[in-house]
C-alpha positions, 0 to 999 in steps of 0.5 A: 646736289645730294642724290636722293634714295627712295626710302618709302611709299605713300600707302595712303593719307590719313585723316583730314589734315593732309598727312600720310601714312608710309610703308618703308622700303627698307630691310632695317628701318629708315628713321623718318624724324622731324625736321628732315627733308623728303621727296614726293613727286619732285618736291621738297617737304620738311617732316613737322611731325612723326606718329603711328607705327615704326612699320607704318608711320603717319607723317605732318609735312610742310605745304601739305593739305587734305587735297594734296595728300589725296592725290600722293596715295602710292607715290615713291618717297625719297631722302637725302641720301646724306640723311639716310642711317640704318641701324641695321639692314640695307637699302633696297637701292643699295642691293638692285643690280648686284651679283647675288653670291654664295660660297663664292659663286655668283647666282645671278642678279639681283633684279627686284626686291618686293614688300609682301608685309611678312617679309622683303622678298629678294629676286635673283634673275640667273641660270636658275632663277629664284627668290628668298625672303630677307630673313635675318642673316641671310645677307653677310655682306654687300659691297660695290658688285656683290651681295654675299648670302649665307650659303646655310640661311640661303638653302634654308629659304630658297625658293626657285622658279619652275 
């Protein structure tokens, strides 16, 4: 069985059809495209139609009705992870968990990633707690334990917890 990823979140329905508008929870963009399959609440929908924004798009999906879409406000929605492509960025999933490294020195863990419009903001829980929002170059490179930040970019953005 393809293991799914969370690629999304309900943000709200839109318009009287039953469709839904989504916000990514990508660093890059997640290509919600026609035909491909997503799960909300454990179930299966097929995408029949993709509009609005490539921040914020508004999408038709199989089976769904006004009731139905009512009640998916704020609900997670996932991919196949064999669907998913990136043309840049990471996946949060693919980030949560792992050692935050700079200049070769571990910080702490990533525990939390959180959208705030602007930006991703990543939390690293460590002997000095922080966060930094994912500017572009901050992350130089993710691998099976790690996340490597830019030691410059990550002094640039930085922000500790008092």
């Amino acid at each position: 069985m393809d293991k799914f990823i969370e690629v999304g979140i309900v943000t709200k329905p839109h318009g009287v059809k039953g469709l839904l508008k989504i916000k990514g929870l990508t660093f890059g963009n997640y290509n919600f495209e026609i035909g491909k399959t997503l799960k909300i609440d454990d179930v299966c929908y097929k995408v029949l139609s993709v509009s609005g924004t490539k921040d914020e798009p508004i999408l038709e999906l199989s089976g769904l009705n006004f009731d139905i879409a009512q009640n998916l406000k704020n609900k997670s929605v996932f991919a196949p992870r064999s669907d998913t492509t990136l043309k840049s960025g990471y996946f949060w999933v693919d980030l949560i968990g792992k050692n935050a490294v700079s200049d070769g020195k571990i910080l702490g863990k990533i525990d939390d990633i959180q959208n705030f419009g602007s930006a991703d903001v990543i939390y690293v829980l460590g002997e000095k707690n922080f966060t930094a929002p994912s500017v572009s170059g901050l992350i130089i490179e993710v691998n099976e334990t790690s996340v490597i930040f830019d030691k410059q970019k990550l002094s640039e953005v930085i922000c500790y917890e008092d």
